[in-house]
C-alpha positions, 0 to 999 in steps of 0.5 A, a space after each residue: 791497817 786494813 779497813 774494811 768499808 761498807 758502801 750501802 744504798 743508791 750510789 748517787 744517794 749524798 751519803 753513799 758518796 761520801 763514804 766511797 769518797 773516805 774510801 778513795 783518800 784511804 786507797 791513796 795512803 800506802 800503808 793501808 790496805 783497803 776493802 769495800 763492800 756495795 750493797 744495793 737494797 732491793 726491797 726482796 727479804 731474801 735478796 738483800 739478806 744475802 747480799 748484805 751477809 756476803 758484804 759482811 763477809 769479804 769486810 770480816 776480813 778487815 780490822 775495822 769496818 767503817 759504814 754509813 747510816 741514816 734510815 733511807 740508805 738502810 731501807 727506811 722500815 726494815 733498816 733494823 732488819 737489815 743492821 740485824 743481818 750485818 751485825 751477825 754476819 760480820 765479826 770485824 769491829 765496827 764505828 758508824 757515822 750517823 748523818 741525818 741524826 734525828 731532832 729530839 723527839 716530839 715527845 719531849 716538845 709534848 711534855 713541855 705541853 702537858 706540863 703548860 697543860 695545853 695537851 693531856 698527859 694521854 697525848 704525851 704517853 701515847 706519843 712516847 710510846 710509838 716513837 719507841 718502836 719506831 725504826 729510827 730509834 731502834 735502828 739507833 739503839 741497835 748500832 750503838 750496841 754493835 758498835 765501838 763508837 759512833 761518829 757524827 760531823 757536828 756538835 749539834 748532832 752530837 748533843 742530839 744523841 746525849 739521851 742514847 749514847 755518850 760514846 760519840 766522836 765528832 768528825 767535821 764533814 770533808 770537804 772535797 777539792 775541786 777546780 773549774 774548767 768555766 769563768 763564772 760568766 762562761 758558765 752563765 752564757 751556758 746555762 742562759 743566765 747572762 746578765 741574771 744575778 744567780 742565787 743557788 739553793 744545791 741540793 734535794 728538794 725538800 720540807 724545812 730546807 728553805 727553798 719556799 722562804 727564798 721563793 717569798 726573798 725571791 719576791 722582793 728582790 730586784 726582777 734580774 735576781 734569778 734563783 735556781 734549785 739545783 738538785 733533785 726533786 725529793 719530795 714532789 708534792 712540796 715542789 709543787 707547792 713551792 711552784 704554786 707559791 711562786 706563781 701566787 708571787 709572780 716569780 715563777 719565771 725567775 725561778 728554775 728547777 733543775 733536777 738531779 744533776 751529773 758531776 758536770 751540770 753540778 759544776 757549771 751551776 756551781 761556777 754560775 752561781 753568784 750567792 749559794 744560799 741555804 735558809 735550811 730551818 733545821 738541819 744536821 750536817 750538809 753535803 751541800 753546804 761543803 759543796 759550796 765550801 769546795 767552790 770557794 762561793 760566798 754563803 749566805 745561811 739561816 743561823 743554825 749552831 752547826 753553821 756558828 760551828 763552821 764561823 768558829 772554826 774560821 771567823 766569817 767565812 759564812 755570812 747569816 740571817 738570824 731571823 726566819 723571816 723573808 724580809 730577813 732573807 731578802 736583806 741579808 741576800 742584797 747586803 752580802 751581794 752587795 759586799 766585795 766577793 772575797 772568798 779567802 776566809 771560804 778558802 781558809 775554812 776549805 783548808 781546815 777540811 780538806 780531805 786528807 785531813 779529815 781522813 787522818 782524824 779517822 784513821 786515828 779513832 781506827 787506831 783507837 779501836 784496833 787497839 782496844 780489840 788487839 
């Protein structure tokens, strides 16, 4: 089997990550042969339109190709554009994985309204109409149509995509291997954290992940709870409004911000930290969250279904809080951290999602396809 995959977008972005990583497992399998392709979007028409009919050029060798996709690695408004020039110019069958995978759309929280007559029939028609024509929806009809399936890592996401599409294959996030070369307290006396109990939000810093409701836990805990965001900025004027929270709290010299992170100051925060928190109020599939499945880590998350998902698939391996709430939070945290650290049923999950084993997973649904097209 030769598999061809497409590596678009910044190559420190998450999701261009994870498909190099798919791409580096695959190489180690002998009997494939595997071709990638980078892209890295400009913002110049003529630039990347050549770029990426080059990419699709050397994949049209391979008997599948096998990309990546949410809207900031595809050039956010000119993501159908650029999903337009792929299309053409490569002629190899193609499955995608959608991350990011969008929530129901306003519109149908809208029509809830109208009909409690709390907003008009206009506001709704309106509504329905702009998000037809956004990028986000085209950008998804577009691959749906030039596609053999879709992927997604959850069932969640997959019942978000009902309305489009019924050809969609769920393949569990991997999870990487890792190992430390620092003991947590070693990692702590590096980071100035002796004696500090370490709560870690990991990841971008951005609206919805719940880094301000653990800065309103962070104010009833004990003053040796420290919390770090570990990660880069995202969105900064949320960061300054999280900071400001933090000030009105007095908190904000328990809190650090770290930034983008190299491979090596991830993993001493990694191994520093005590409890991997991640409150995020709505979300689709989390690198981070697996970063912290690899690090064998206790977790404590708001009660998503993506994360029941995780807790059916190995019972209690991720402790949660079920109500939005600070106080919620703040209890939950001091419970788990107050519990035995037994990380067994972390590492048991882990096993589940190793990457080899997610790997295989896809390389059946490429058989399937290869097949098809044979």
């Amino acid at each position: 089997m030769k598999i061809g995959y497409l590596h678009i977008g910044a190559p420190e972005h998450g999701i261009v990550r994870y498909g190099r990583y798919l791409a580096k497992e695959a190489r180690t399998r002998l009997e494939l042969s595997v071709i990638e392709a980078e892209v890295v979007l400009t913002g110049d028409q003529n630039v990347d339109r050549q770029n990426l009919q080059v990419a699709a050029k050397t994949l049209s060798q391979a008997d599948i190709v096998h990309f990546q996709h949410n809207a900031e690695i595809w050039g956010r408004k000119q993501q159908v554009q650029h999903l337009d020039t792929f299309f053409k110019a490569c002629t190899s069958p193609k499955v995608a994985t959608l991350h990011d995978v969008f929530y129901p759309p306003h519109h149908l929280q809208l029509l809830q309204q109208v009909l409690s007559r709390k907003r008009s029939m206009f506001d709704w028609l309106t509504t329905f109409a702009r998000q037809q024509i956004s990028p986000n929806v085209r950008a998804l009809r577009k691959i749906v149509h030039e596609t053999s399936f879709v992927l997604v890592c959850t069932e969640e996401e997959a019942k978000r995509l009902e309305r489009h599409t019924f050809n969609v294959k769920i393949i569990p996030h991997f999870v990487e291997t890792r190992r430390f070369d620092l003991s947590p307290e070693a990692a702590r006396e590096q980071l100035n954290l002796s004696g500090k109990t370490v709560i870690t939000l990991l990841g971008f810093i951005y609206r919805g992940k719940g880094h301000d409701l653990l800065v309103k836990a962070l104010a009833k805990l004990p003053p040796h709870y420290d919390v770090v965001f570990a990660g880069g900025l995202g969105h900064a004027e949320f960061l300054e409004q999280v900071l400001d929270l933090a000030k009105t709290l007095g908190v904000v010299d328990r809190i650090r911000v770290t930034g983008y992170l190299s491979e090596a100051e991830q993993a001493r925060y990694l191994a520093a930290t005590h409890l991997a928190v991640c409150p995020f109020e709505k979300t689709s599939a989390s690198g981070s969250l697996c970063t912290w499945i690899s690090a064998h880590k206790p977790i404590l998350a708001f009660n998503l279904p993506q994360i029941a998902e995780y807790n059916c698939l190995q019972p209690n391996a991720i402790s949660t809080f079920s109500t939005y709430e600070p106080d919620s939070l703040a209890i939950a945290i001091e419970q788990t951290l107050s519990q035995p650290q037994d990380t067994t049923e972390i590492a048991q999950l882990h096993r589940h999602l190793e990457l080899p084993v997610i790997l295989d997973r896809h390389l059946e649904q490429y058989a399937a396809v290869i097949a098809g097209h044979a």
